[in-house]
C-alpha atoms as a printed R data frame, in Angstrom:
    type eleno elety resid chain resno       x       y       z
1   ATOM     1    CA   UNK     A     1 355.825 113.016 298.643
2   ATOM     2    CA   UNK     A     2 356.882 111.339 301.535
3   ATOM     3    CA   UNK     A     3 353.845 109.128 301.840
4   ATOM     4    CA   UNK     A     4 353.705 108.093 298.758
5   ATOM     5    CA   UNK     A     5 357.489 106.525 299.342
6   ATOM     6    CA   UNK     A     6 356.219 104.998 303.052
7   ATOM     7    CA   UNK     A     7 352.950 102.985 301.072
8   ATOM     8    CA   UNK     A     8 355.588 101.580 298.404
9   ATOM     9    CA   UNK     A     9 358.447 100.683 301.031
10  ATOM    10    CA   UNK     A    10 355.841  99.039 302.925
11  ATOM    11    CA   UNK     A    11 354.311  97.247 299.474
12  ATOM    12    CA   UNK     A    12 357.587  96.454 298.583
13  ATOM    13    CA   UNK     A    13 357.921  94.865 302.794
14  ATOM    14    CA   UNK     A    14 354.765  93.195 302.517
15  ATOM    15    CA   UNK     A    15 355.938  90.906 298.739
16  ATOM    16    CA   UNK     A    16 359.112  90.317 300.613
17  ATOM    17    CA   UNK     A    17 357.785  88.771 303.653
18  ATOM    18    CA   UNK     A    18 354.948  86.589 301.507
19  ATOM    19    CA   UNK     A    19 357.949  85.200 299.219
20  ATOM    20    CA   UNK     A    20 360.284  84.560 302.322
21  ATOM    21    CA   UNK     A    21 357.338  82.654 303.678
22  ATOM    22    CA   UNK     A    22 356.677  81.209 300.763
23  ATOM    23    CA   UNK     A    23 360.141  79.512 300.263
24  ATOM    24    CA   UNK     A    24 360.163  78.397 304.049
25  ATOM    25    CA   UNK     A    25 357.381  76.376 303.409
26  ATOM    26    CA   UNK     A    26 358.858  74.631 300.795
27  ATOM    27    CA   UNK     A    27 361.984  74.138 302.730
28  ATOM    28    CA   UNK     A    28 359.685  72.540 305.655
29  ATOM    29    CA   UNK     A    29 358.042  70.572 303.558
30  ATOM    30    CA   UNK     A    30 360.846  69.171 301.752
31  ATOM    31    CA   UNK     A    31 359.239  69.610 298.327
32  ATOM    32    CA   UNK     A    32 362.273  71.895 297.160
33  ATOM    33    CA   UNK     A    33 363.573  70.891 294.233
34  ATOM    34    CA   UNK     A    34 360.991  68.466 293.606
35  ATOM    35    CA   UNK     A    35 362.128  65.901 296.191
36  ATOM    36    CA   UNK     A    36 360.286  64.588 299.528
37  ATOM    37    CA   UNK     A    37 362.183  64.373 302.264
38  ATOM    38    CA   UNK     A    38 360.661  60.964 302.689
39  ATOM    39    CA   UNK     A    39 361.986  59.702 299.904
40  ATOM    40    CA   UNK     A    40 365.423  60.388 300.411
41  ATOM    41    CA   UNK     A    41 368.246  57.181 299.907
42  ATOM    42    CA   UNK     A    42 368.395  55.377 303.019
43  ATOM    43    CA   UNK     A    43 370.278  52.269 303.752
44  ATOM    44    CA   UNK     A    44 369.536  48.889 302.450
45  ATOM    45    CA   UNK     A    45 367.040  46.793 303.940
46  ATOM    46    CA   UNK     A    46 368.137  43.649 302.325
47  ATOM    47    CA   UNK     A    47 371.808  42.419 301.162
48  ATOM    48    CA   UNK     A    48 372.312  40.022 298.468
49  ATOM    49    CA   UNK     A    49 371.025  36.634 299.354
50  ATOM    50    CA   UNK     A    50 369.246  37.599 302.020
51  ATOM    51    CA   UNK     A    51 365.767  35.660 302.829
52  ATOM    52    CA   UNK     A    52 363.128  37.692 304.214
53  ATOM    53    CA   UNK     A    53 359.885  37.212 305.272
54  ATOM    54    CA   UNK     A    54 357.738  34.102 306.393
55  ATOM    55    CA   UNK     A    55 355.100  31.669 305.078
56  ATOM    56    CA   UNK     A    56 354.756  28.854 302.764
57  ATOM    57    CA   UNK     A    57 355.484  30.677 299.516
58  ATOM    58    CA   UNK     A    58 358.882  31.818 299.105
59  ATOM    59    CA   UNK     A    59 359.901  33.600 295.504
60  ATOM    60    CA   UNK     A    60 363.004  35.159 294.151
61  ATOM    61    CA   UNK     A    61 363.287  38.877 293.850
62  ATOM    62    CA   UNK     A    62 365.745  40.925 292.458
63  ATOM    63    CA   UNK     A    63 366.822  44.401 292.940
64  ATOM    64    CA   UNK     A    64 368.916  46.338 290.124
65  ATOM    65    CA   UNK     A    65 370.133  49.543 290.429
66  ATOM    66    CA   UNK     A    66 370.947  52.174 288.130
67  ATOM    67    CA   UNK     A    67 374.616  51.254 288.008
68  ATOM    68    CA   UNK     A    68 373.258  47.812 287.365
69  ATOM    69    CA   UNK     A    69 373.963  46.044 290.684
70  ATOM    70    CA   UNK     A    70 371.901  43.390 291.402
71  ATOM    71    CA   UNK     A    71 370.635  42.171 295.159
72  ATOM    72    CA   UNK     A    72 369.034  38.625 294.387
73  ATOM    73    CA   UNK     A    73 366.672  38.003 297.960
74  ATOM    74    CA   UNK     A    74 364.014  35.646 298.729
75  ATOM    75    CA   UNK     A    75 361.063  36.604 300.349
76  ATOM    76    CA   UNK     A    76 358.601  34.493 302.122
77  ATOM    77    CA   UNK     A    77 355.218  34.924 302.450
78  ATOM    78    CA   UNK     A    78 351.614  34.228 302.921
79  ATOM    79    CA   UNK     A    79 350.300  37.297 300.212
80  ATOM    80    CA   UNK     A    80 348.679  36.209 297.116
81  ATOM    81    CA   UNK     A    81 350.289  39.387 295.259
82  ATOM    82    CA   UNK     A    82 354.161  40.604 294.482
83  ATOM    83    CA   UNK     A    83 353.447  44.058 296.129
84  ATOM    84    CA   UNK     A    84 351.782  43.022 298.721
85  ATOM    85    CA   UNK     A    85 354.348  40.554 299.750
86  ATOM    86    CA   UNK     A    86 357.058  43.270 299.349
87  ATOM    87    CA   UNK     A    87 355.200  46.110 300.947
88  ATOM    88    CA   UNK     A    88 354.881  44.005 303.853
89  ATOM    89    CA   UNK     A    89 358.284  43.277 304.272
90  ATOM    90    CA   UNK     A    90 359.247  47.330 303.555
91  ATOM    91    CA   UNK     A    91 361.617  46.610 300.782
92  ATOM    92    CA   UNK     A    92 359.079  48.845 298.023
93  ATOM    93    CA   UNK     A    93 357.663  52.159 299.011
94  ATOM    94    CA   UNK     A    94 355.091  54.446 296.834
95  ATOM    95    CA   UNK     A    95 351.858  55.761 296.303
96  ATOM    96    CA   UNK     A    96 348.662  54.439 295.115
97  ATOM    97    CA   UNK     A    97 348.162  56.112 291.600
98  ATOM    98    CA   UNK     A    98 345.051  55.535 288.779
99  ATOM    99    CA   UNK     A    99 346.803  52.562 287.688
100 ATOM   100    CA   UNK     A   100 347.884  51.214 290.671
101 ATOM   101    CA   UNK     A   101 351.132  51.383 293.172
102 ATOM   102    CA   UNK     A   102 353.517  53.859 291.574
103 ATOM   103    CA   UNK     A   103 357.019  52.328 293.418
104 ATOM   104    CA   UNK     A   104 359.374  55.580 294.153
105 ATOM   105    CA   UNK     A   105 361.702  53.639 296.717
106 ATOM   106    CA   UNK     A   106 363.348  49.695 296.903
107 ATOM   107    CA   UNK     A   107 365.641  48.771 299.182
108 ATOM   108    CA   UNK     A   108 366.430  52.341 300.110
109 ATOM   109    CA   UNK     A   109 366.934  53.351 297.064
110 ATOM   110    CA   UNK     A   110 364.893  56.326 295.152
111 ATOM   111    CA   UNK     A   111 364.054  56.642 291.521
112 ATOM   112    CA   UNK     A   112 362.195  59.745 291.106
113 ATOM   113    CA   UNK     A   113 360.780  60.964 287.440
114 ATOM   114    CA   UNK     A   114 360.515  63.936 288.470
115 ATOM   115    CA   UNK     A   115 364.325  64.486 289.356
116 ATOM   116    CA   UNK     A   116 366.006  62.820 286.780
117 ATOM   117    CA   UNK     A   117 363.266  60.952 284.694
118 ATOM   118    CA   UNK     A   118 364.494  57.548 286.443
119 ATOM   119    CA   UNK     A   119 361.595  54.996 287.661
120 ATOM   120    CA   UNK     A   120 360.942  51.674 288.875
121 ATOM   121    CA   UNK     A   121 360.553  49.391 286.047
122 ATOM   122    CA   UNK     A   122 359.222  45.815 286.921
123 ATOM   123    CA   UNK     A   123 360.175  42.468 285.131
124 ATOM   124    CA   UNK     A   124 358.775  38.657 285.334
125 ATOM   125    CA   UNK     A   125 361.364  36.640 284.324
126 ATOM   126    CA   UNK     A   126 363.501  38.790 282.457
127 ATOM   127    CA   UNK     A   127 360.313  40.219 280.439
128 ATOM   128    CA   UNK     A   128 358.763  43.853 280.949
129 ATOM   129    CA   UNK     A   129 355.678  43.235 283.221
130 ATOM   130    CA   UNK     A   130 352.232  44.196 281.857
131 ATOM   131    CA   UNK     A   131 350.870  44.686 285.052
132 ATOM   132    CA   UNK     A   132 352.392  46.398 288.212
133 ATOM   133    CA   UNK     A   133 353.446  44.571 291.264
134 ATOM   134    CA   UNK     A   134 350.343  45.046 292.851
135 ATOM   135    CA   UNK     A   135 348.324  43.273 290.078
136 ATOM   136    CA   UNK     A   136 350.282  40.457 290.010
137 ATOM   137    CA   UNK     A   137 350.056  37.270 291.356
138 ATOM   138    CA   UNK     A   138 353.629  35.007 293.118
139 ATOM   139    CA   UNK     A   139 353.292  32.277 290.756
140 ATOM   140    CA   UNK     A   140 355.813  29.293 291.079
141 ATOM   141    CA   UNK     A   141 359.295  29.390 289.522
142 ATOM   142    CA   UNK     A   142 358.998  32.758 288.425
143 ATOM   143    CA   UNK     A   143 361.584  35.876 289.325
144 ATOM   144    CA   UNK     A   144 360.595  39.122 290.074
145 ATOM   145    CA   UNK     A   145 362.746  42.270 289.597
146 ATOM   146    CA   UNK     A   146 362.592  45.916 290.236
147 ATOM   147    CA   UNK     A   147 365.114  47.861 288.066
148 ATOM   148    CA   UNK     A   148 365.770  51.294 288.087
149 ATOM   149    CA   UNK     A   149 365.580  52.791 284.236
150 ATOM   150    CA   UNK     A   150 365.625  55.956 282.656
């Protein structure tokens, strides 16, 4: 009788220590709660009518966020494309996706589906882009916005 209490206590041991390792992982990982650590708010890399960047094309950007506060910039550049003119200057952040850059961070600031089904939405001249930032071209006397929506 005894041994039959010893092979469950150390069953029951043995599902205790895989879950505690388990949720260590996650908490090493950061993926808890389905965040990244990476993608945590950090501090603005821009402030309202800031210009950033160099080269002989220079465009306005703006940056809303979900309380709907706006940081007008403009960025300077040598890039043929929006993202890769704002990549360069580490104001976007994301991942490269099946249809293109998904944007998860500008500015510092996060919008993250998966938390609270906000995202990145991006706008030509007040209109809802059809492509993403990395498909389109700086063309002359346009605006550009990023603006977080839900």
């Amino acid at each position: 009788m005894k041994r039959k209490t010893d092979k469950k206590t150390t069953l029951l041991l043995a599902v205790l220590c895989v879950v505690l390792i388990a949720v260590a992982a996650l908490f090493a990982t950061g993926t808890i709660g389905g965040k990244k650590a990476s993608l945590e708010n950090t501090a603005a890399i821009v402030k309202n009518g800031d210009v950033v960047g160099a080269g002989a094309t220079a465009f306005p950007f703006v940056i809303c966020d979900k309380d709907g506060n706006e940081t007008a910039i403009t960025v300077k550049t040598d890039k043929k494309m929006v993202g890769e003119a704002l990549l360069d200057e580490k104001i976007v952040e994301g991942e490269m996706g099946d249809y293109g850059l998904y944007v998860k961070k500008v500015n510092g600031i996060v919008a993250d589906y998966d938390a609270d089904q906000t995202y990145w939405a991006f706008y030509i001249d007040d209109a809802y882009a059809m492509t993403g930032i990395d498909e389109t071209e700086i063309t002359a006397g346009s605006t550009y916005m990023m603006k977080v929506e839900k």
